[in-house]
C-alpha positions in Angstrom: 33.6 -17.3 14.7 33.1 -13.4 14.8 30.3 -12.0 13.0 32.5 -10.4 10.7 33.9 -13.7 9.4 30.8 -15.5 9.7 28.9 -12.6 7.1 32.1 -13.2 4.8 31.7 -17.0 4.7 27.8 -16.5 4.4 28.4 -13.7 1.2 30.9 -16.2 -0.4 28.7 -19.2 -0.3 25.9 -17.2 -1.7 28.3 -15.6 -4.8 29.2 -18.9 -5.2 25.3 -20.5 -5.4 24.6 -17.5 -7.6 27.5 -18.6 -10.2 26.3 -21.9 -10.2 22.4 -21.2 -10.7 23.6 -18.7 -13.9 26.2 -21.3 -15.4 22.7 -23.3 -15.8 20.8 -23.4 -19.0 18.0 -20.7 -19.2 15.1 -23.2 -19.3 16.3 -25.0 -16.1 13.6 -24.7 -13.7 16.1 -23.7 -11.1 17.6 -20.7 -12.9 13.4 -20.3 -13.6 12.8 -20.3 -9.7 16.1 -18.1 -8.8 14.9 -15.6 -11.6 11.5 -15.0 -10.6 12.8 -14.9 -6.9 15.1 -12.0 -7.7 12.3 -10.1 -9.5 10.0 -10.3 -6.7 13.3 -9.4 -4.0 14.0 -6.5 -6.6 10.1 -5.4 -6.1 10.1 -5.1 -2.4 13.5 -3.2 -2.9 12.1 -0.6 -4.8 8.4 -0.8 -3.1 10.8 0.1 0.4 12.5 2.5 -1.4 9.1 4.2 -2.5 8.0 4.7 0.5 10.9 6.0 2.7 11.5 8.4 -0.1 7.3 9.6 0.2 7.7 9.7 4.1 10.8 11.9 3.5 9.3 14.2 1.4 6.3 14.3 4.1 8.4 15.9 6.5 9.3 19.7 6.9 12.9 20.9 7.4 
């Protein structure tokens, strides 16, 4: 399998888990545990994003 299909079967299996974990009840501990996991991904986004954007600004064009 090329990478190409193998990053297409991995994205589909993981839309697929996602649709699952939100057709859940809200007080499921799952949908609990896939929440606070996507709060804590959605941190390190933005703490990434922080910093390239203050090492950017560092620079001189």
């Amino acid at each position: 399998m090329s990478m190409k299909g193998w990053a297409v079967t991995a994205g589909l299996g993981v839309a697929a888990g996602a649709v699952a974990v939100l057709m859940m009840p809200r007080n499921n501990p799952t949908r609990r545990l896939a929440a606070r996991a996507a709060d804590k991904v959605e941190d390190a986004a933005w703490k990434v994003s922080d910093t390239i954007h203050d090492k950017l600004d560092d620079l001189d064009f």
